[in-house]
C-alpha positions, 0 to 999 in steps of 0.5 A: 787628684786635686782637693775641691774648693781648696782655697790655696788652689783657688786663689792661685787659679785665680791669679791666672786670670790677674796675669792674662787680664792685663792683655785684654785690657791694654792691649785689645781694649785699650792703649793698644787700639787708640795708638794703632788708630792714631798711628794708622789716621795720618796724613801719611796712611789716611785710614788705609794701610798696606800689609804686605802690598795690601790696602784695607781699612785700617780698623778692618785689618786689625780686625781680620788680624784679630780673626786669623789669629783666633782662626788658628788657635780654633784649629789647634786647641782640639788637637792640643788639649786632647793630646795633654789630657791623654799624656796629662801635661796641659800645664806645660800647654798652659805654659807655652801659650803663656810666654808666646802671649807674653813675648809677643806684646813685648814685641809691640814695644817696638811698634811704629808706623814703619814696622806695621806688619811684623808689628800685626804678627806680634799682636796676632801671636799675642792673641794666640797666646792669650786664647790658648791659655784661657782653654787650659786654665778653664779645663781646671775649673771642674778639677778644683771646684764642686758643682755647687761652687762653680759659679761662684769660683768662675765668678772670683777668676773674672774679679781677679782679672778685672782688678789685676788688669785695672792696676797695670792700667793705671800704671800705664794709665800715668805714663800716658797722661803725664809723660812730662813727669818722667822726662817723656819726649817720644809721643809713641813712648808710652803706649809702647812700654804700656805694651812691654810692661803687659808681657813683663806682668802677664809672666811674672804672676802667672808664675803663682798658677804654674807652681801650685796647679798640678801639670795634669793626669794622663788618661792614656792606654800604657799600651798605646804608644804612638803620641801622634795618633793618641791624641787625635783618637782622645779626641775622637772619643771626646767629640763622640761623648759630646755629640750623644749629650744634647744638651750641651749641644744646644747650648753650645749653639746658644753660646757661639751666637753671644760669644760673636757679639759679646767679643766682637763688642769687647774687642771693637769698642775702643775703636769704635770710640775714637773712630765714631766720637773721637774721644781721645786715647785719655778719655778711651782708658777711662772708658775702659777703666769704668768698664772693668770696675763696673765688671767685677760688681756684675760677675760677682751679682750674675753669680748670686742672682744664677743661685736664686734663679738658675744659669739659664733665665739669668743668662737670658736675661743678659743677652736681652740686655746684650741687644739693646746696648747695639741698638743702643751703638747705632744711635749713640751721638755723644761721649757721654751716652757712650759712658752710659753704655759703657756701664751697661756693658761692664754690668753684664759683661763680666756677668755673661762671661762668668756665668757661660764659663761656669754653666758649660763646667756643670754640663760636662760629665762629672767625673770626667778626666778629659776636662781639657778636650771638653773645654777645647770644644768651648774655647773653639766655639768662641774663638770661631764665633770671634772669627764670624762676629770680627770678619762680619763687622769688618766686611759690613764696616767696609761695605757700608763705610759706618760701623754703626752698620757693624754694631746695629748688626750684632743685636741678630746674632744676641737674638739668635742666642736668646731664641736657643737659650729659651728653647732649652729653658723650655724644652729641658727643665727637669734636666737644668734642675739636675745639672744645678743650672 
């Protein structure tokens, strides 16, 4: 068993979030976007690319990549995290996830406009990478904290990642800018070691999680011994205990509606930036680096404001916000109403994102030993809303020929969120009382 709010462990739980961050920013916020854009609008491909003898918008693909990717990760996560509960080991599963993320975006070292699709496979097994260890490293978020800290804990992980992304960012940031000042003479050089050094970060402090969290306590039957068929059947026993709590369902609902505009936004804004006010790679990171500062102040606020009015009102609250930043996208003209935006979005991303973290935690029952199953229900709710909010925004983008269209779009999916929420708000109050949300 692990001691509860024991700060050691904490902080080294923390630091996962100061290893993988760095890939969010870079690779799917930042650098990695406005160089696949500027590589992708050239005379040669002219917004259209072929992937193995298909034509798409280029933007689209890198989207539908993004969303076969989660896809497949959404298929899995349910099999592997009730296997690891069953057998204890979901450290070894963090660990796996870990190297094929990091791996992977060394792989992009080596991205040009001749290697376009085993360039996309990396990036896709990247995200794959990056998604299966946020399911395992959250399930030990019940296991290290008590209900009371939860918020507050979850709310630390974001501020780590933010802080531990933005310093790789403005190592990678320098490289970019100033090329000349280490001899740089390959225009495509530093975007490409931008995306070695996420792998090279993301592995070497991921390191600290790995040596002090435990790898995890089987749960199983000694008597079963078939590995194969024992963690499907723990995961029939999860989904059968998920299915009698209704309020974890309904909030479940709410969460997978946010969660498709939320990162549907994080992942697209980049793009979005260059495509529709040309902003440039320098102002982009800039951007982005607002984003993530502006971020780590809004976790830290959403937490303190969810102790004095609960989980539920606070995240309501946000998603209304949520709402009024893609209207906000549809009429947005100029860079510097896109700065604005920009920190809107940072205040009430690391919020939302913080906060739907810590109040599925307290759902779940207390005692439980199958932390990683119930977070696999989590995780596969986002990443399948990931899959829903990316194909409706690439298809509307290629239908209409304006992501504007795609962004105006996701204020219906916030809505439907925030309708849910207050439903639960309305219908189960006594029980938020009682779960401290």
């Amino acid at each position: 068993m692990i001691e509860k709010d024991n700060k050691k462990v904490v902080k080294s739980w923390a630091m996962f979030d100061w290893a993988n961050s760095a890939y969010n920013l870079v690779i799917t916020s930042t650098i990695f976007p406005a160089y696949y854009t500027a590589i992708t609008t050239t005379e040669e491909f002219k917004d259209r690319v072929s992937f193995f003898g298909y034509e798409f918008v280029n933007t689209a693909l890198s989207n539908y990549t993004l969303a076969a990717a989660y896809l497949i990760i959404a298929l899995m996560t349910p099999f592997l995290t009730s296997t690891a509960d069953y057998h204890g080991n979901k450290r070894f599963f963090l660990k796996l996830f870990t190297w094929l993320g990091a791996i992977s975006c060394m792989g992009l070292y080596f991205f040009t406009g001749d290697t376009l699709e085993i360039s996309l496979i990396f990036f896709g097994l990247a995200a794959i990478g990056y998604c299966g260890g946020v399911v395992f490293i959250n399930s030990y978020l019940p296991e290290i904290s008590s209900k009371e800290h939860q918020d507050s804990v979850s709310a630390k992980g974001f501020a780590y990642g933010y802080v531990g992304s933005v310093i790789l960012q403005l190592i990678c940031f320098v490289f970019v800018l100033k090329p000349e000042l280490f001899g740089i003479t390959d225009a495509t050089f530093p975007a490409r070691l931008s995306f070695l050094l996420v792998g090279v970060w993301w592995i070497a402090f991921a390191q600290i999680p790995f040596k002090v969290l435990p790898k995890g306590n089987p749960n199983f039957d000694k008597k079963e011994k078939n590995k194969l068929t024992s963690g499907f059947n723990n995961l029939v026993k999860v989904w059968k205990e998920v299915a009698q709590m209704k309020l974890l369902k309904k909030y479940l609902i709410s969460f997978f509606f946010s969660a498709m505009g939320v990162q549907t936004i994080m992942l697209v804004a980049a793009s979005f930036g260059e495509k529709i006010l040309h902003l440039g790679t320098s102002k982009l990171i800039i951007t982005i680096l607002i984003i993530q500062l502006v971020a780590i102040g809004g976790a830290i606020l959403m937490s303190r404001l969810s102790e004095k009015y609960g989980n539920i009102r606070v995240l309501i609250f946000v998603i209304l916000i949520w709402i009024c930043v893609c209207l906000g996208a549809y009429f947005i003209a100029n860079e510097y109403q896109f700065y604005v935006l920009a920190a809107v979005v940072g205040t009430i991303m690391g919020g939302i994102q913080s906060l739907s973290r810590s109040t599925f935690s307290k759902l779940i029952p207390e005692k439980t030993a199958d932390t990683a199953s119930y977070f696999s229900f989590y995780d596969v709710t986002e990443k399948l809303a990931i899959v829903a909010g990316l194909f409706s925004f690439g298809i509307i983008e290629e239908s209409t020929g304006n992501m504007r269209n795609s962004a105006a779009f996701l204020a219906i999916f916030f809505s439907v969120a925030v309708l849910v929420l207050f439903y639960v708000f309305v219908k189960h109050r006594k029980e938020l009382k009682n779960y401290q949300i």
